[in-house]
C-alpha angles and dihedrals in degrees: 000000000000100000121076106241112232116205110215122194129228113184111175121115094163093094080066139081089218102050100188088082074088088077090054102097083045105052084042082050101055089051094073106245101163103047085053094053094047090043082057089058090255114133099228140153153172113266119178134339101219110187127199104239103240097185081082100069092089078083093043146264085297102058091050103056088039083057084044107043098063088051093053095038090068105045088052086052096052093050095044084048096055094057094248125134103242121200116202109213109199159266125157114332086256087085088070091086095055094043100055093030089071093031091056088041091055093055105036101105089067096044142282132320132247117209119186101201118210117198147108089242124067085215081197102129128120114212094254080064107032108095093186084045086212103147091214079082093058114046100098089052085047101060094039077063106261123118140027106020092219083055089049106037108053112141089024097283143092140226100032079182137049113208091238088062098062147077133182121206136203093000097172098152121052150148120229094242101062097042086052085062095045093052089040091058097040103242129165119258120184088185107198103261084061089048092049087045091044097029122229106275090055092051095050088049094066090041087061099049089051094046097055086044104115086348131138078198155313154199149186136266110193116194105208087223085074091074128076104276076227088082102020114031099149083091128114095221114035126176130181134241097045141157107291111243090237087058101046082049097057089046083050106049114117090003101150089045093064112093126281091359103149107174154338148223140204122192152183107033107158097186087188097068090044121126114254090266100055096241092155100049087044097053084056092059095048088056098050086051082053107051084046116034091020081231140081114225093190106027107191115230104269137164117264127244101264 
């Protein structure tokens, strides 16, 4: 890839009900990505740390992630700007809204974003819907427009995202509120028994082609609950029956190569909650090293798709 490749952290666990997904960018960090990568010939750096300000949770989970999102927000759109690939390390999936708010900011003057979201949860719930009230459960319905007006309205405006340009992928856990908005809206949802009939490449492969459709451009935010806890349990919110990590690397592979890709995400480590060998940071690793190189360098032991 062209383009150097700018990590940006993004260290809040408070829009969560497991908070040690904070730890997440660190743990990633720690592990040497970019001199990997550069070691790899890829031009690649560190950008900024942003951290969620805990000392606001005294007025809840919401007020944290509204004082984070604008931080975030503008970090995504300088390195987007810049015309740099940024990757977003999280962090709670909160931190969605920050990251394609400045990214969709950065190219519309071109046109409108596409997003594919990978995950086992819909996060599509508006407060007025949410019963745990955790905003890692809201940021899709955020930045379609719906919710908390200081979550949809970064930058001054509102709907980062149309409904024709999303899909969701390997949804597996979800309320009936927010798949109600989602089927109002008309978005595209790949739940997981059609993932595991149509296998994950093939379904990524459509999500591609309607995501570039009437873009300026587009990316992927991948939550690590989406796959199988099997291969990543160091996740908050597992769920079984998920999509098998060889499976999500092959859909992967090559990702920022294809055209009009501008950015990723990845999403949920709780390093707290890893096994003792890491498998789940170091599947991380190994995904990163996908969507870039389109190939893994240091592919982690996992269980192969049946």
């Amino acid at each position: 890839m062209t383009k150097t490749v700018e990590f940006i952290s993004a260290e809040i666990g408070e829009g969560a009900q497991q908070m040690g997904c904070k730890f997440g960018p660190a743990r990633l960090r720690a592990m040497g990505l970019v001199a990997r990568l550069r070691t790899a010939g890829q031009a690649a750096q560190w950008g900024p740390t942003v951290t969620a300000h805990d000392e606001l949770l005294e007025h809840g989970k919401l007020a944290v992630v509204q004082g984070f999102t604008p931080e975030l927000a503008d970090a995504s759109h300088a390195a987007a700007a810049a015309r740099r690939f940024p990757i977003v390390l999280g962090g709670d999936h909160s931190c969605a809204i920050g990251t394609w708010s400045g990214i969709a900011q950065a190219i519309r003057p071109q046109g409108a974003l596409g997003l594919i979201w990978i995950d086992a949860h819909l996060d599509s719930h508006t407060p007025d819907t949410s019963e745990s009230g955790a905003p890692h459960g809201m940021p899709l319905a955020a930045l379609l427009g719906h919710g908390d007006p200081q979550l949809t309205d970064v930058f001054g405006w509102r709907a980062k995202l149309a409904p024709e340009h999303v899909v969701v992928i390997g949804a597996r856990s979800y309320e009936p509120g927010e798949q109600a908005l989602l089927e109002r809206l008309g978005v595209r949802v790949m739940y997981m028994p059609e993932v595991t009939q149509r296998g994950m490449a093939t379904c990524m492969a459509e999500a591609i082609e309607r995501v570039s459709r009437g873009t300026a451009g587009w990316g992927v935010t991948l939550d690590l609950d989406a796959i199988d806890p099997a291969d990543a349990p160091g996740v908050g919110s597992p769920e079984l029956g998920g999509i098998p990590a060889a499976e999500m690397l092959e859909a992967l592979r090559g990702l920022a190569d294809q055209p009009g890709c501008a950015g990723f995400e990845l999403v949920e480590l709780n390093p707290t909650l890893d096994d003792a060998q890491h498998t789940s940071a170091r599947l991380c690793r190994s995904l990163i090293e996908e969507v870039i190189l389109g190939e893994a360098h240091s592919r982690v032991p996992i269980r192969q798709a049946a």
